[in-house]
Structures are given as C-alpha cells and as structure tokens.
PyMOL Python script that loads the backbone (N, CA, C, O; Angstrom):
from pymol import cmd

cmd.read_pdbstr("""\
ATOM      1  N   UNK A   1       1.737  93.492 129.898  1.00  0.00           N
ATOM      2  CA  UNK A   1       0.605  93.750 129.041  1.00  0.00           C
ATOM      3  C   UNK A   1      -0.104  95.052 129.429  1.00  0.00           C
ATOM      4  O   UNK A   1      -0.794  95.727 128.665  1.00  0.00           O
ATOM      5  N   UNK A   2       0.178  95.340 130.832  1.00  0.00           N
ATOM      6  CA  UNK A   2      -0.996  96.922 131.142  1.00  0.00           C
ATOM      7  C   UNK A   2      -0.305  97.849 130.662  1.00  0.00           C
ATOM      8  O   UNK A   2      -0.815  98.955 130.482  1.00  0.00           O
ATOM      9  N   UNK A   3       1.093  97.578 130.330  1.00  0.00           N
ATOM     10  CA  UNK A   3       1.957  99.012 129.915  1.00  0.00           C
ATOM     11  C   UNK A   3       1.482  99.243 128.503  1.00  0.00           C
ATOM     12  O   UNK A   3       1.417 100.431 128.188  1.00  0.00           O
ATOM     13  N   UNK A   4       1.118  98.316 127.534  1.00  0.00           N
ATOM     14  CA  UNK A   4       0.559  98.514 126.206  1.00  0.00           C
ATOM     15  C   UNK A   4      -0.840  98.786 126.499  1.00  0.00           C
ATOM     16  O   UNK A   4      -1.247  99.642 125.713  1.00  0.00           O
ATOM     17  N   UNK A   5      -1.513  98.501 127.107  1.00  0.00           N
ATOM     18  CA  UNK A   5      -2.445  99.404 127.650  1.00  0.00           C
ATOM     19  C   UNK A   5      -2.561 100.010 127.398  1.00  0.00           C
ATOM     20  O   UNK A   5      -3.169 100.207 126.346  1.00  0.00           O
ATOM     21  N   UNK A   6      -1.869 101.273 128.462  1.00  0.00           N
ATOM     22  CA  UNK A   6      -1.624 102.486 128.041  1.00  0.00           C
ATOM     23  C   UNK A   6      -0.281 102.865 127.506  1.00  0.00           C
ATOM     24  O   UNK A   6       0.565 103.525 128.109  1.00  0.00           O
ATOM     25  N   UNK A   7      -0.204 102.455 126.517  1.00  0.00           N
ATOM     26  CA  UNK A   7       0.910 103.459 126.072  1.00  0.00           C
ATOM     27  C   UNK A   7       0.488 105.063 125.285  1.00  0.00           C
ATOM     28  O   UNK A   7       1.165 106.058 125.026  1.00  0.00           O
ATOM     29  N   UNK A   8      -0.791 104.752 125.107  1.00  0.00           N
ATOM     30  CA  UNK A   8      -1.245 106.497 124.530  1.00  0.00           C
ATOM     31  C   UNK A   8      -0.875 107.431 125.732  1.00  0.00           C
ATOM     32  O   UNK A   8      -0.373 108.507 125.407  1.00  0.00           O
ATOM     33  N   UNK A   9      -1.073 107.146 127.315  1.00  0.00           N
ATOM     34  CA  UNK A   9      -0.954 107.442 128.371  1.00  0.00           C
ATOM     35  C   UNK A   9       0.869 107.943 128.482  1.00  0.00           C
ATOM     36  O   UNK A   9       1.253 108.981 129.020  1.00  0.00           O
ATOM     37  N   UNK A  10       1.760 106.913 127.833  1.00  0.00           N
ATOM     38  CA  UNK A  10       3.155 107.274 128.014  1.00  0.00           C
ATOM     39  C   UNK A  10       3.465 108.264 127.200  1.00  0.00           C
ATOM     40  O   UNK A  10       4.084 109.224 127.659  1.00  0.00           O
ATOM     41  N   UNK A  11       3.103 108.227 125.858  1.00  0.00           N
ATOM     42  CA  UNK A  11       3.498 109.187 124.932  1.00  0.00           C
ATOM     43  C   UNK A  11       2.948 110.402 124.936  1.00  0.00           C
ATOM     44  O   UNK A  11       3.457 111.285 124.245  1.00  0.00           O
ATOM     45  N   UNK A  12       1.927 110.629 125.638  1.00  0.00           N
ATOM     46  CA  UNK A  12       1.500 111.853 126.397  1.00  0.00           C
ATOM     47  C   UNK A  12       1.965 112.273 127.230  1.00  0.00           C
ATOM     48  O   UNK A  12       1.952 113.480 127.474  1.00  0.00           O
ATOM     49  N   UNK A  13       2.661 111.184 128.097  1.00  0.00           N
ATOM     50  CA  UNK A  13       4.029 112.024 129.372  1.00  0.00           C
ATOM     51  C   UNK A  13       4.804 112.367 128.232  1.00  0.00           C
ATOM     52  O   UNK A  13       4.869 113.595 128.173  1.00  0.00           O
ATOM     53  N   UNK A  14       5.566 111.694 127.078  1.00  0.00           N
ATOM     54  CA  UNK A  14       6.774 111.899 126.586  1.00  0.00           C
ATOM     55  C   UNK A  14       6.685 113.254 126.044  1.00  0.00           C
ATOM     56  O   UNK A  14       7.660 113.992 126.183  1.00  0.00           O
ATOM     57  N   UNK A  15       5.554 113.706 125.395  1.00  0.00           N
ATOM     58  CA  UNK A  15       5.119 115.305 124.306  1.00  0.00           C
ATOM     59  C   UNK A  15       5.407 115.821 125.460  1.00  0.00           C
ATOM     60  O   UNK A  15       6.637 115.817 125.408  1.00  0.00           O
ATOM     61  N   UNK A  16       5.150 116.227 126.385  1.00  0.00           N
ATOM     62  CA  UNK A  16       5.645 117.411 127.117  1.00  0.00           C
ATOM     63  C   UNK A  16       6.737 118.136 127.044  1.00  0.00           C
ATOM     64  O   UNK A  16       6.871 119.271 126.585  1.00  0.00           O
ATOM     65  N   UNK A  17       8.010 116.979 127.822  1.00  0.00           N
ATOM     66  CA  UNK A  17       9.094 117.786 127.154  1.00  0.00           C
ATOM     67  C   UNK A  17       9.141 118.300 125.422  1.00  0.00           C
ATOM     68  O   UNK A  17       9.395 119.406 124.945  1.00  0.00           O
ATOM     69  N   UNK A  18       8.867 117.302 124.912  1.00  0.00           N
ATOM     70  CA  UNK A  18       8.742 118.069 123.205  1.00  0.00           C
ATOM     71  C   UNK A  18       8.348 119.195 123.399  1.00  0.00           C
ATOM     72  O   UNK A  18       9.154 120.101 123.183  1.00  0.00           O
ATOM     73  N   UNK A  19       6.970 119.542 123.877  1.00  0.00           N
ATOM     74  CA  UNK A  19       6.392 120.631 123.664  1.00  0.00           C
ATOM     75  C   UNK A  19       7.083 122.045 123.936  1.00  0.00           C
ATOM     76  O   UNK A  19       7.131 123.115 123.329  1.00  0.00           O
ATOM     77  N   UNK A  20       7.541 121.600 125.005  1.00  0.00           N
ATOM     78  CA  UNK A  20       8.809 122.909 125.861  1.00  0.00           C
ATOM     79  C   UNK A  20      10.392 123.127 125.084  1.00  0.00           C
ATOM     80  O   UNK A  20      11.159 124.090 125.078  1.00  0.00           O
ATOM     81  N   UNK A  21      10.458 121.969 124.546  1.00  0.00           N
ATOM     82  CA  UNK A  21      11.675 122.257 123.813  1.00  0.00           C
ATOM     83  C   UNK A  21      11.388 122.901 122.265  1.00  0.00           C
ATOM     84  O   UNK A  21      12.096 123.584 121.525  1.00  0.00           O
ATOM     85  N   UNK A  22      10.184 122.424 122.149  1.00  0.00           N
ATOM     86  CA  UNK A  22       9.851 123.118 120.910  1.00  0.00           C
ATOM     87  C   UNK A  22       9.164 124.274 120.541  1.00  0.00           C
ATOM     88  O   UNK A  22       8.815 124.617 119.412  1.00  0.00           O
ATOM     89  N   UNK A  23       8.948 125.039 121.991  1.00  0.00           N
ATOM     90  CA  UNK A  23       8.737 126.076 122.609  1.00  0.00           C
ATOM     91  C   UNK A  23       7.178 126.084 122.099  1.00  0.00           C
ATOM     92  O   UNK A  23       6.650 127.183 121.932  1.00  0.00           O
ATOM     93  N   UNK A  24       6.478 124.971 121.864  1.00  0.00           N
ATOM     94  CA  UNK A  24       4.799 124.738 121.355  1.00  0.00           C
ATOM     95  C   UNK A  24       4.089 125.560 122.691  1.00  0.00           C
ATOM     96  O   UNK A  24       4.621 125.789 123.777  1.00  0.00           O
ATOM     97  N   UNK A  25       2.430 125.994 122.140  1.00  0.00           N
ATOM     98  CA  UNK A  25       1.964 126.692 123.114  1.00  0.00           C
ATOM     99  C   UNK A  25       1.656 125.325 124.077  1.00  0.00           C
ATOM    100  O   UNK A  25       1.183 124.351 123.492  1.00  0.00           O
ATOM    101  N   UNK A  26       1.909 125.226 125.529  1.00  0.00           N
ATOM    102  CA  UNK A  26       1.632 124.270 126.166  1.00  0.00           C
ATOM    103  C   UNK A  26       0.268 123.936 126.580  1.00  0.00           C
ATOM    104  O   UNK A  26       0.018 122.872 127.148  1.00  0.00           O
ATOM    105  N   UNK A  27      -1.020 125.209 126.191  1.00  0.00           N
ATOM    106  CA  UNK A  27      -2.021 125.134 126.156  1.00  0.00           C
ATOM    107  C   UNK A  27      -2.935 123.995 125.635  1.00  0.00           C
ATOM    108  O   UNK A  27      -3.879 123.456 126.212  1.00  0.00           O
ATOM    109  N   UNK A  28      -2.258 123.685 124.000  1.00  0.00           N
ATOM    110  CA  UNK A  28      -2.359 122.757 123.802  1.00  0.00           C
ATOM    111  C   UNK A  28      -1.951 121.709 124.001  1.00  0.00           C
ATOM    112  O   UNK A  28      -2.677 120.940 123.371  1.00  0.00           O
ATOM    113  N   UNK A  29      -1.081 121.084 124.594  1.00  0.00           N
ATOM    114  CA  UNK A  29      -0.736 120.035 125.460  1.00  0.00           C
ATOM    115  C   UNK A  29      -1.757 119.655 126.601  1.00  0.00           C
ATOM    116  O   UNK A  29      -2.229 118.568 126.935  1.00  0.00           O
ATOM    117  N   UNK A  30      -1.877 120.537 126.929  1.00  0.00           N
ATOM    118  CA  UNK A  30      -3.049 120.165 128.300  1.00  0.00           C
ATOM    119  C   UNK A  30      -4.438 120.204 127.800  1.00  0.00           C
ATOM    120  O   UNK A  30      -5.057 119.286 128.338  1.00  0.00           O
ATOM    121  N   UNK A  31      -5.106 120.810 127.082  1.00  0.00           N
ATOM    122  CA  UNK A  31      -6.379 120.737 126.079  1.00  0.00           C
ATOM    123  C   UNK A  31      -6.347 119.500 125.917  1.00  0.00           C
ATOM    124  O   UNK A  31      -6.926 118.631 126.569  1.00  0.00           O
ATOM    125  N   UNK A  32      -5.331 119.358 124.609  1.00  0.00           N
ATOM    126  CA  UNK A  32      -5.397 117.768 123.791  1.00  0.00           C
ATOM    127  C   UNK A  32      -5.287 116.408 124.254  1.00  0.00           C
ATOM    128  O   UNK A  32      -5.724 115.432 123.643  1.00  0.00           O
ATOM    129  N   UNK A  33      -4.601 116.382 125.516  1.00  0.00           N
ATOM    130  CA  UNK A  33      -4.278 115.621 126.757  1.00  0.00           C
ATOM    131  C   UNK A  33      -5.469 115.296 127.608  1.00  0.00           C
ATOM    132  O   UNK A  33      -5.633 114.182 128.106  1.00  0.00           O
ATOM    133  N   UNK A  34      -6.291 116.298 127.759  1.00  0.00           N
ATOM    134  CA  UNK A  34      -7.268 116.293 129.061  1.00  0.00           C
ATOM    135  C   UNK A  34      -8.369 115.890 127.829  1.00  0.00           C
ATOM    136  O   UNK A  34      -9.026 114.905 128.166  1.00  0.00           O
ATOM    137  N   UNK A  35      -8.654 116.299 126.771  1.00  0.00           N
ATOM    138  CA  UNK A  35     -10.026 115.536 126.032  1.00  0.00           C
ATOM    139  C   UNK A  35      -9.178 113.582 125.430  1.00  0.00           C
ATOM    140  O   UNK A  35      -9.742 112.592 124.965  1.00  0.00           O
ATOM    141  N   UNK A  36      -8.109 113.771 125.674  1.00  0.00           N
ATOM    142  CA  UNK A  36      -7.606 112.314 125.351  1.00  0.00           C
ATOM    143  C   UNK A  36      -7.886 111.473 126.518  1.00  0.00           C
ATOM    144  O   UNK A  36      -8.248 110.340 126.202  1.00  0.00           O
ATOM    145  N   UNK A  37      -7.815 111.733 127.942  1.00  0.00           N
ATOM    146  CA  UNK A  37      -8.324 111.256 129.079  1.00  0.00           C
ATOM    147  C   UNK A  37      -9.530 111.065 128.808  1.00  0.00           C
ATOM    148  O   UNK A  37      -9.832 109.881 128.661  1.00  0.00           O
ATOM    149  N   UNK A  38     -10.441 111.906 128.671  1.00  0.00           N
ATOM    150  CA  UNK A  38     -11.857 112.304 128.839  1.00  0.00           C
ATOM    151  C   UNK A  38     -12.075 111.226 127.483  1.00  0.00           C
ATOM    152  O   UNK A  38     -12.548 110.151 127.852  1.00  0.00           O
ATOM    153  N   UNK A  39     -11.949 111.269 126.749  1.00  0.00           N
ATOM    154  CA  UNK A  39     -12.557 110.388 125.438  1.00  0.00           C
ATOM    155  C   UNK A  39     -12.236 108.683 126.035  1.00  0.00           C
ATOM    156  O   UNK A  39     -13.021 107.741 125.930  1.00  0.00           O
ATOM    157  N   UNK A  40     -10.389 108.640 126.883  1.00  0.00           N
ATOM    158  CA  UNK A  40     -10.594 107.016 127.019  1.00  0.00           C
ATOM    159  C   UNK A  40     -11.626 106.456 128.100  1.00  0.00           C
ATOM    160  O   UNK A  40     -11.992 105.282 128.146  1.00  0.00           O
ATOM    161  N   UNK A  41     -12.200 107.862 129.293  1.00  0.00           N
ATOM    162  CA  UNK A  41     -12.473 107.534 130.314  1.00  0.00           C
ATOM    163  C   UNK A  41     -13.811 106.768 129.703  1.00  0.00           C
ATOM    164  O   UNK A  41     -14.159 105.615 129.958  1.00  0.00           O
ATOM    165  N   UNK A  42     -14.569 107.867 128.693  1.00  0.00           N
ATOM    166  CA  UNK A  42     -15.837 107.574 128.375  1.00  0.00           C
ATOM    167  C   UNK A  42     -15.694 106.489 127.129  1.00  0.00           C
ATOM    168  O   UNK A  42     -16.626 106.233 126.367  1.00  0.00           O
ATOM    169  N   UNK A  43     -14.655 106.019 127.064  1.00  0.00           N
ATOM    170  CA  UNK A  43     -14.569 104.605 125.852  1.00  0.00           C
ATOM    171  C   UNK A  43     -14.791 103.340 126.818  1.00  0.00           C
ATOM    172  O   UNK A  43     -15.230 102.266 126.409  1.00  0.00           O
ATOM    173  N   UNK A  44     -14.490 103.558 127.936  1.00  0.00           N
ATOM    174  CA  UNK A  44     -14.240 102.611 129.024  1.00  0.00           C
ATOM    175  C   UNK A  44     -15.422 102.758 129.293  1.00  0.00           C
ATOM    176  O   UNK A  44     -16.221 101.854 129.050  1.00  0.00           O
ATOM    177  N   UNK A  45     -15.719 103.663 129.727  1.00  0.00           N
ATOM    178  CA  UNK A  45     -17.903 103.188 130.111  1.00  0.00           C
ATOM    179  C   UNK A  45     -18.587 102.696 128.705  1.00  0.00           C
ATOM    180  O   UNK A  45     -19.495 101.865 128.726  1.00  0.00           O
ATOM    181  N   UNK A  46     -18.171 103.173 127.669  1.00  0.00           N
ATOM    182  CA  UNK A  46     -18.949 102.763 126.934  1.00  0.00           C
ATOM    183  C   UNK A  46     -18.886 100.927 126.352  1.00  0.00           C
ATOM    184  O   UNK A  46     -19.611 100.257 125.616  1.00  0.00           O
ATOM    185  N   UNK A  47     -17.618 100.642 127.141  1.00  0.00           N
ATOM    186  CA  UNK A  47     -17.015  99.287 127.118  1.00  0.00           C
ATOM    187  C   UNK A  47     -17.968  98.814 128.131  1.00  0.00           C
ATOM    188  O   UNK A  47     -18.979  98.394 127.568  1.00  0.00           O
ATOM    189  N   UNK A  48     -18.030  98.729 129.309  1.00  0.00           N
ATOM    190  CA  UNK A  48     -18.837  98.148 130.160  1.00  0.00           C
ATOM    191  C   UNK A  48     -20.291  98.177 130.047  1.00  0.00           C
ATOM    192  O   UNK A  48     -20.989  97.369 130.661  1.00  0.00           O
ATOM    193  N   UNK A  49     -20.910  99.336 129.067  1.00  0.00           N
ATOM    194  CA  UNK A  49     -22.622  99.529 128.751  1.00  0.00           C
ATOM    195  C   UNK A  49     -22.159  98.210 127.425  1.00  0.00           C
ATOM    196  O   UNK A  49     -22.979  97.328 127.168  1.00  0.00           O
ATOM    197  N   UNK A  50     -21.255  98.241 126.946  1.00  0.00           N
ATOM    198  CA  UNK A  50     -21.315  97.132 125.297  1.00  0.00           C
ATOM    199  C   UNK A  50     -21.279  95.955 126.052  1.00  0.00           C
ATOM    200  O   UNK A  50     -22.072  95.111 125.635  1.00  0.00           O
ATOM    201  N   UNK A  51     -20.608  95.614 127.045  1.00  0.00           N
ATOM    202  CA  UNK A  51     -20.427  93.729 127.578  1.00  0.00           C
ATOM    203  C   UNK A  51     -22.085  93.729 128.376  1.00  0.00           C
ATOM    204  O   UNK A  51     -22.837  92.755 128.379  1.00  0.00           O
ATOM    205  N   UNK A  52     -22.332  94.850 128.908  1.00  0.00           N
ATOM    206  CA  UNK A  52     -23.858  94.644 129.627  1.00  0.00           C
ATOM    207  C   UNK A  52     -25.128  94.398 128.343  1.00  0.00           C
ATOM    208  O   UNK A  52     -26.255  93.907 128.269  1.00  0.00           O
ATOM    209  N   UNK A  53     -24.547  94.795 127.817  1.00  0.00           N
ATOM    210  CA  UNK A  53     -26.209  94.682 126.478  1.00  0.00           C
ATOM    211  C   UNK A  53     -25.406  93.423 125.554  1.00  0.00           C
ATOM    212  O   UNK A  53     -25.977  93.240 124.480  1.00  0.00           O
ATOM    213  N   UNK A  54     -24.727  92.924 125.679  1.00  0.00           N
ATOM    214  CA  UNK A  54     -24.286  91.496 124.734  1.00  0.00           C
ATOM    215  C   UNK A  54     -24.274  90.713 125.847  1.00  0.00           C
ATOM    216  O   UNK A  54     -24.262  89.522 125.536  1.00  0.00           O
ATOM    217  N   UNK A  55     -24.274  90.878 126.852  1.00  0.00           N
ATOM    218  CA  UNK A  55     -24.659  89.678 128.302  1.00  0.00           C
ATOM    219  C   UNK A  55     -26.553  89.645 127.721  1.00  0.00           C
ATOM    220  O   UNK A  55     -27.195  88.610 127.545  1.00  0.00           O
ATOM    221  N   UNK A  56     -26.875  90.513 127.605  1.00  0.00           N
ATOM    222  CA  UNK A  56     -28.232  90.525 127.409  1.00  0.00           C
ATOM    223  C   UNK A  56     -28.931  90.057 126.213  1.00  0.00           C
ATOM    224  O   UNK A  56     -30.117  89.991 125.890  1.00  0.00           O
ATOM    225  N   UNK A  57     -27.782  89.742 125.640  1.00  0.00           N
ATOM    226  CA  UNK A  57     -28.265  89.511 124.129  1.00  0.00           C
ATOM    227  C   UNK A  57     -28.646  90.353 123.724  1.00  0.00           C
ATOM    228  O   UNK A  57     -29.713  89.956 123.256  1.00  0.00           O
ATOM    229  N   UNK A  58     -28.528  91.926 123.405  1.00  0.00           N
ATOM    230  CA  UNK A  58     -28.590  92.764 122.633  1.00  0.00           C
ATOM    231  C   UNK A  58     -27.900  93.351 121.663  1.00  0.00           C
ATOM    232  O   UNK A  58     -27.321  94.364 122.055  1.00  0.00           O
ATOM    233  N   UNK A  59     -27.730  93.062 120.420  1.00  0.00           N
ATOM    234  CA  UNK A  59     -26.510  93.178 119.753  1.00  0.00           C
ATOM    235  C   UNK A  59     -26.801  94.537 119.769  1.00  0.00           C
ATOM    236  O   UNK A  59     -26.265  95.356 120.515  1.00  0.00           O
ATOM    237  N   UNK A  60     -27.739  94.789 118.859  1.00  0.00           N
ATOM    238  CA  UNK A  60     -27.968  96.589 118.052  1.00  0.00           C
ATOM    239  C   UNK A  60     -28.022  97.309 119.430  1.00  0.00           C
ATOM    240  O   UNK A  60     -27.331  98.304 119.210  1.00  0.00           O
ATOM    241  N   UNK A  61     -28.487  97.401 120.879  1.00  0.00           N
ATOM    242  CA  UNK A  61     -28.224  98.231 121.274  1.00  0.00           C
ATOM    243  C   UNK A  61     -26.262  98.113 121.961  1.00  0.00           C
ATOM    244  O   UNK A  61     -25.991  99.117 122.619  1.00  0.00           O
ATOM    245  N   UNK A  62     -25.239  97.241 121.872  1.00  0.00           N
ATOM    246  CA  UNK A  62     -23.999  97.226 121.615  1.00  0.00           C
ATOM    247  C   UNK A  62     -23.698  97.549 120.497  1.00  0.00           C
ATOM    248  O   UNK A  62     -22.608  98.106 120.367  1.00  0.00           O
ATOM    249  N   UNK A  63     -24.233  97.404 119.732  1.00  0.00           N
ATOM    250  CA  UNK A  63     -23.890  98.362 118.345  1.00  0.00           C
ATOM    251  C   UNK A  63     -23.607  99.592 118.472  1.00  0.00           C
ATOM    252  O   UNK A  63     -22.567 100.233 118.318  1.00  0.00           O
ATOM    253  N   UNK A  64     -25.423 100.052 118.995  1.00  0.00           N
ATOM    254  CA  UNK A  64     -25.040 101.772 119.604  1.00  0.00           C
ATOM    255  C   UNK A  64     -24.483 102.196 120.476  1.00  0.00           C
ATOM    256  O   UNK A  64     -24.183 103.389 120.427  1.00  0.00           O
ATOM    257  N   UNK A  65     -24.188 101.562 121.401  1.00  0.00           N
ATOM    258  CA  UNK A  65     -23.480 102.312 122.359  1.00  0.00           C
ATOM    259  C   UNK A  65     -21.982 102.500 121.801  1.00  0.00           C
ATOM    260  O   UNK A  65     -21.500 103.608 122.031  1.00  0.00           O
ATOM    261  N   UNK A  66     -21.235 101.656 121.156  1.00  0.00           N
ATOM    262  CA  UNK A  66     -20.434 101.588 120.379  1.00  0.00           C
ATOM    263  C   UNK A  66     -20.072 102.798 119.570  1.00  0.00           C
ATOM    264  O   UNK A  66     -19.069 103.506 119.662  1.00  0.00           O
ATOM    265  N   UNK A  67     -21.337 102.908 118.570  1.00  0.00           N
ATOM    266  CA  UNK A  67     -21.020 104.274 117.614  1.00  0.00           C
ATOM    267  C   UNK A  67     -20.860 105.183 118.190  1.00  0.00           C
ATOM    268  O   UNK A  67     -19.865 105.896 118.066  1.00  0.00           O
ATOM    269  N   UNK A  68     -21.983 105.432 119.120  1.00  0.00           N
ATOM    270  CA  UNK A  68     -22.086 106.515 120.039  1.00  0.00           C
ATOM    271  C   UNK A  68     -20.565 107.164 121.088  1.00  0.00           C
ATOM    272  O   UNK A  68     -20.282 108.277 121.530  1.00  0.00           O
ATOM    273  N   UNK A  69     -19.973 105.990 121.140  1.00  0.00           N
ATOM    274  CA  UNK A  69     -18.618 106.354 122.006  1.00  0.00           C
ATOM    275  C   UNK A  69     -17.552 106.673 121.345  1.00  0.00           C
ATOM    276  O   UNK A  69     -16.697 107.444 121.781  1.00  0.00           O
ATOM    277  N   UNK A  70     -17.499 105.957 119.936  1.00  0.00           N
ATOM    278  CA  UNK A  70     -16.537 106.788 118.746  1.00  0.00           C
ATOM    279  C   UNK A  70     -17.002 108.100 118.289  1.00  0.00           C
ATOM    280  O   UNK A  70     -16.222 109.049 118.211  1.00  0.00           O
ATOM    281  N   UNK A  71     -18.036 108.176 118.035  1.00  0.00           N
ATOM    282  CA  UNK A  71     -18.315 109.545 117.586  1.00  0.00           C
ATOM    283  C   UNK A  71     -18.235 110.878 118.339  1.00  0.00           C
ATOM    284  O   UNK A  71     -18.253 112.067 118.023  1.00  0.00           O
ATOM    285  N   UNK A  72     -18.122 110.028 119.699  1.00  0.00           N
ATOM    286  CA  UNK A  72     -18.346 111.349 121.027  1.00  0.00           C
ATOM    287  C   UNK A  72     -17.307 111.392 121.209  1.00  0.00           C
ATOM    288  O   UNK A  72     -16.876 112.323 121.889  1.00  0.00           O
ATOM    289  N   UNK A  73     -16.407 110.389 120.680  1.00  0.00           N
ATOM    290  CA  UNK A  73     -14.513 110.683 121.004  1.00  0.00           C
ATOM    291  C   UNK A  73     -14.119 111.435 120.049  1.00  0.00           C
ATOM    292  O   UNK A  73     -13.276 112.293 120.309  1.00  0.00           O
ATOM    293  N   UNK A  74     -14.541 111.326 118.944  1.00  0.00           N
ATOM    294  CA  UNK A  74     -14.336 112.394 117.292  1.00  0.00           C
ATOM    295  C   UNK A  74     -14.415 113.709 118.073  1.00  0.00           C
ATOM    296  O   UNK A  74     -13.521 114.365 118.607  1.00  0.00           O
ATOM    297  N   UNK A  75     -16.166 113.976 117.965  1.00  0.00           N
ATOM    298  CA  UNK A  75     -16.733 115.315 118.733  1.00  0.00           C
ATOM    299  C   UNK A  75     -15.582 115.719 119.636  1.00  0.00           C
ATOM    300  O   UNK A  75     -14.984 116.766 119.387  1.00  0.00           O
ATOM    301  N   UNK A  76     -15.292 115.097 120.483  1.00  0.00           N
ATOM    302  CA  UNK A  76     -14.748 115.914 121.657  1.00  0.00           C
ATOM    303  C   UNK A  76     -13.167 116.158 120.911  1.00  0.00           C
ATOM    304  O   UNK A  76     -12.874 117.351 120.827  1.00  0.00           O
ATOM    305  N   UNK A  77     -12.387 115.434 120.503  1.00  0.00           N
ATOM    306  CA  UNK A  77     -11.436 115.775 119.917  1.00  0.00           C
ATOM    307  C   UNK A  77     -10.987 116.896 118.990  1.00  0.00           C
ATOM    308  O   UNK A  77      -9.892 117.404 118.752  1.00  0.00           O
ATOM    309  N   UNK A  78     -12.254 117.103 118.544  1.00  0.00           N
ATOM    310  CA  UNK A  78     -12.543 118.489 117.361  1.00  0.00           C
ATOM    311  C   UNK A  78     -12.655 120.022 118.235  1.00  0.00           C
ATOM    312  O   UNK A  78     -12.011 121.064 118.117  1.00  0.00           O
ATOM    313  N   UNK A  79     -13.503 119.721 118.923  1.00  0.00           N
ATOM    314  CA  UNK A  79     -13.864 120.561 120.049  1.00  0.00           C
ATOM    315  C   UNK A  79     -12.868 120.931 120.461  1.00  0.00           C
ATOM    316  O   UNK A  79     -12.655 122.140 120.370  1.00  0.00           O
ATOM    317  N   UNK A  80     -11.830 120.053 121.093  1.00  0.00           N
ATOM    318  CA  UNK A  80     -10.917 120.456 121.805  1.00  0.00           C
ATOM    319  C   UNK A  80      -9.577 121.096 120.879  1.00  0.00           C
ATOM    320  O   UNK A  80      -8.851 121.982 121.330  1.00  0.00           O
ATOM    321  N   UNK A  81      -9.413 120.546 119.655  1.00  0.00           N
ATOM    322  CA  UNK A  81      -8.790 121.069 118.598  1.00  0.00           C
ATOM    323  C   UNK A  81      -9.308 122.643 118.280  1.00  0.00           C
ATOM    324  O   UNK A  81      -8.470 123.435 117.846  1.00  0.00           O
ATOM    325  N   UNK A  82     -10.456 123.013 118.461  1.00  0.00           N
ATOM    326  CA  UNK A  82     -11.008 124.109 118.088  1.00  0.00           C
ATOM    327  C   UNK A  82     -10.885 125.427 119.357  1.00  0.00           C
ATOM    328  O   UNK A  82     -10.827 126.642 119.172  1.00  0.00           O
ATOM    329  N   UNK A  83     -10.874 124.661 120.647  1.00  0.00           N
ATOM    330  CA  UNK A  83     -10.639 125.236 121.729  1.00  0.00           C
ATOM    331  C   UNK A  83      -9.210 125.544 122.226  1.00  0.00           C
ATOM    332  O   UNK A  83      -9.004 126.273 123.195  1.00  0.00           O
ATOM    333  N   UNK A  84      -8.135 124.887 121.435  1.00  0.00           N
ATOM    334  CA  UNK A  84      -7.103 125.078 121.764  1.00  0.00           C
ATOM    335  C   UNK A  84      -6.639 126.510 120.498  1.00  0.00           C
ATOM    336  O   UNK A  84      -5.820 127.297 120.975  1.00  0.00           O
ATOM    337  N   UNK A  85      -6.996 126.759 119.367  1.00  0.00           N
ATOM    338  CA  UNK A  85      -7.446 127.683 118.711  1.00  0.00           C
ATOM    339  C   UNK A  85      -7.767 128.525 118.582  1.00  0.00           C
ATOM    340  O   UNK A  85      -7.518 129.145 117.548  1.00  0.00           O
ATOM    341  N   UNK A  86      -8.631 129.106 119.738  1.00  0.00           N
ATOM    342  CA  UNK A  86      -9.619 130.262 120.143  1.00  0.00           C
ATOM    343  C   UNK A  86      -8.730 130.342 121.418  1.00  0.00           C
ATOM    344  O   UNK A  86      -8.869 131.420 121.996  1.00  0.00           O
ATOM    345  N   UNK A  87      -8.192 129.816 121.780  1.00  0.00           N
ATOM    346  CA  UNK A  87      -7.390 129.900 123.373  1.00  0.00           C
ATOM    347  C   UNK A  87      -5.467 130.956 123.030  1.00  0.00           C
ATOM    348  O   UNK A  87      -4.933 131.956 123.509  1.00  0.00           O
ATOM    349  N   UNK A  88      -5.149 130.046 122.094  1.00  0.00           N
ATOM    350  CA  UNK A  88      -3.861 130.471 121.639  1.00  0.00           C
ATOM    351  C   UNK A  88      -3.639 130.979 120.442  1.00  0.00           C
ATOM    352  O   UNK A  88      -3.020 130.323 119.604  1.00  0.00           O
ATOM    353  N   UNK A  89      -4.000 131.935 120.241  1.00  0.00           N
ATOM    354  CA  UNK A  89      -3.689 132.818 118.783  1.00  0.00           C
ATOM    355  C   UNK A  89      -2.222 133.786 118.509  1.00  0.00           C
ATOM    356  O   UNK A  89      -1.959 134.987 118.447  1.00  0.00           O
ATOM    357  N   UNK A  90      -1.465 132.480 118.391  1.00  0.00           N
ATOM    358  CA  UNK A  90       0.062 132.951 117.833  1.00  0.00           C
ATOM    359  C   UNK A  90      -0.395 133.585 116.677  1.00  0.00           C
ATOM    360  O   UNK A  90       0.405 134.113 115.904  1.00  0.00           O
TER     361      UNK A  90
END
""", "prot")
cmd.dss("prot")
cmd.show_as("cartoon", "prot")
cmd.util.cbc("prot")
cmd.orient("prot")
C-alpha cells in the first residue's frame, strides 16, 4: 500500500530517463519535480493542521486549511511552470 502512496514519487524517477532520451531541457525536470515535492510536503502539513481542527471540532477552519493547501499547490505549480520558462528559452 506505501508504494501507491507514492507512486507520483515513481513516475518522477521514471521521466528522467524520458527526459534525456527525449533530449527535453532537464531544467524542467528538476523545477517541476522539486515544486511537486514541495506542494506534497506542504499537502502533508496541511493534512495534519485538517485532523488537528476536526479533533477540535472545527469544520470551517478544516475547510480552510484545506483550500488553502490546494490552491498553494496550483500557485506553486504555475510558478514553477513559469520559472521553468524564463529559465530555458529554446
């Protein structure tokens, strides 16, 4: 069961070679990779602030912390889409 876990984690080892065989800028590999870490790290805190405020009986503030951790995973994903952009101009 932990390997489905992460399997976003495997298929991010697997793009690599793709990337090199497909001679992709590898810039983006490591950009898109490192805000994909960074978005699950902070989905995972935002998992442990959601079970702490529904231990508390707080729905709406598990609500927000909720939105707040999808939207900051959007944000950062864009960002990093935009940074890989301004970085590699084939």
């Amino acid at each position: 069961m932990e390997i489905l876990r992460n399997i976003d984690l495997l298929v991010l080892l697997v793009a690599l070679p793709a990337f090199i065989l497909l001679d992709a800028p590898l810039v983006a590999w490591a950009v898109t990779g490192g805000a994909w870490i960074a978005g699950r790290i902070g989905m995972e805190a935002a998992a442990r602030k959601r079970r702490r405020a529904l231990a508390a009986a707080n729905r709406n503030a598990a609500l927000g912390v909720t939105a707040m951790a999808v939207m900051g995973r959007v944000w950062l994903l864009a960002l990093a889409i935009l940074l890989v952009g301004l970085l590699d101009e084939r």
